[in-house]
N, C-alpha and C positions, 0 to 999 in steps of 0.2 A: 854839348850834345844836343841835336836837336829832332826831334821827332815829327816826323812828316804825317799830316792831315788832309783830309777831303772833303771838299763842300759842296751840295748841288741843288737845287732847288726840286722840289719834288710836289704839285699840286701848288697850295700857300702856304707851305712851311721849307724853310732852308734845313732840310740835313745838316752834320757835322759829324767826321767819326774821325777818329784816331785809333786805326787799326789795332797799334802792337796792346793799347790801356785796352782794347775791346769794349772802347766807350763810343757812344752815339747817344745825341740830344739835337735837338731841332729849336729854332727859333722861327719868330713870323718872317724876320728880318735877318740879312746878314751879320748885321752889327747883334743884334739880338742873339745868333746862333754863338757869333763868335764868345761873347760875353758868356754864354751857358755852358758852353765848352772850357772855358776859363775856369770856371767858377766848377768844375765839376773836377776839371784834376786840383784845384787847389784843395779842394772837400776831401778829395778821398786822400791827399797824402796829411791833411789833418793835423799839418803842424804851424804854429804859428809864422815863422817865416820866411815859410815856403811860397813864392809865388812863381807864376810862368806869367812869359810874353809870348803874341804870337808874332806872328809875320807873315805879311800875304808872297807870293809867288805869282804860279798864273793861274788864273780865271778859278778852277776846285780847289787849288792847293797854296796848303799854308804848314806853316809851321811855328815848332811847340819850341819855345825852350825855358829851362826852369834853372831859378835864382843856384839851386843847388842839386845837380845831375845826378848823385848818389842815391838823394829822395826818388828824386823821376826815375834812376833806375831799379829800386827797389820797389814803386809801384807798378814798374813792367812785368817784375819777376814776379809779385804778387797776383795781379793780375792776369797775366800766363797761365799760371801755376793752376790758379780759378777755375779759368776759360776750361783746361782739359781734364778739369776733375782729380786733381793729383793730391795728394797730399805732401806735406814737408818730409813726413817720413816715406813715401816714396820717391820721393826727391834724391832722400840720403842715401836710400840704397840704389839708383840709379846713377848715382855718381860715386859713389864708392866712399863715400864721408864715412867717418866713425861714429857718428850723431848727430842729431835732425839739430842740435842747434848750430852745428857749423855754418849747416847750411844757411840757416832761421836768420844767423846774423844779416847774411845779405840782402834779406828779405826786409828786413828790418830798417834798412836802413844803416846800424850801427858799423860795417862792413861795408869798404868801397870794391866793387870787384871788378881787376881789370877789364875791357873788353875781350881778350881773350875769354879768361873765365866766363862773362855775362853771355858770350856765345856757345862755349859749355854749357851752362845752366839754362839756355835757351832751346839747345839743340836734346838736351835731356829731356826737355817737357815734347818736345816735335821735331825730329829728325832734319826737318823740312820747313821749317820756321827762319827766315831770314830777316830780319828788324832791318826798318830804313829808316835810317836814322845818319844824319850827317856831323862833325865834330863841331863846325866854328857857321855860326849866321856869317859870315864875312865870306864864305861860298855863294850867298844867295844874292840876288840883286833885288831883294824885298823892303817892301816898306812895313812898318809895324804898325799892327794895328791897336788902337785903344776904341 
C-alpha cells in the first residue's frame, strides 16, 4: 500500500503533506523536506520497526510506503479519526460495533482490516473521504528517494 504525497516550494521552504496522515512539514531543501516527512510518520506510528520509503513520481508527487501497511493503516484511521473530531466511541456507534474496542483494535494497529472495511471506517468518519492510495510501488515508474 502506498500513500500518495505533495511537494512544492513555497517562498524558501519546500512544503510536504500527506493528505490522508493530515501531516504537513517543510524543509529548506527538498531532500530536507523529504527526510522530515519521513521522519514524522515514522514518530507518530512509534514503533520500533516501523519504517517507510518514499519514492519520487513527478515534479510535487511522491509516495509513502511503509515496512508494514497495517501500522500505516492504523495511523490513517487514527489520524482520520483526529482530523474530524470523533471519538472511538462515536466510531462504534456509527458503525454499528458492539464496543469501542472492536473498533480500537484497528486503530491500533493489533487488527489488519480489509480494504473494504478501512473504506467503511473511512467513509464513517466522511461520507466523502476517498484515500489515494495505490497497492504495489511496481505501478510507479519512480525512483526512491534516500
Amino acid at each position: 500500500m502506498l500513500l500518495v504525497g505533495k511537494i512544492w516550494k513555497e517562498k524558501k521552504h519546500y512544503l510536504i503533506e500527506i493528505e490522508e496522515l493530515d501531516l504537513l512539514t517543510q524543509g529548506r531543501t527538498k531532500k530536507e523536506a523529504y527526510e522530515m516527512i519521513k521522519d514524522a510518520v515514522e514518530s507518530l506510528v512509534n514503533k520500533k520497526d516501523f519504517s517507510v520509503e518514499l519514492y519520487r513520481d513527478k515534479k510535487d508527487v511522491f509516495y509513502i510506503e511503509a515496512n508494514n501497511p497495517g501500522l500505516l493503516m492504523a495511523l490513517i484511521l487514527k489520524r482520520q479519526r483526529e482530523k474530524y473530531c470523533l471519538s472511538i466511541r462515536d466510531l462504534q456507534k456509527r458503525l454499528k460495533f458492539k464496543s469501542p474496542n472492536a473498533y480500537a483494535q484497528y486503530e491500533s494497529g493489533k487488527h489488519l482490516p480489509t480494504l473494504g472495511k478501512f473504506q467503511q471506517f473511512l467513509e464513517a468518519m466522511d461520507p466523502n473521504l476517498i484515500p489515494v492510495i495505490s497497492l504495489k510501488h511496481t505501478e510507479i515508474s519512480a525512483s526512491n528517494i534516500r
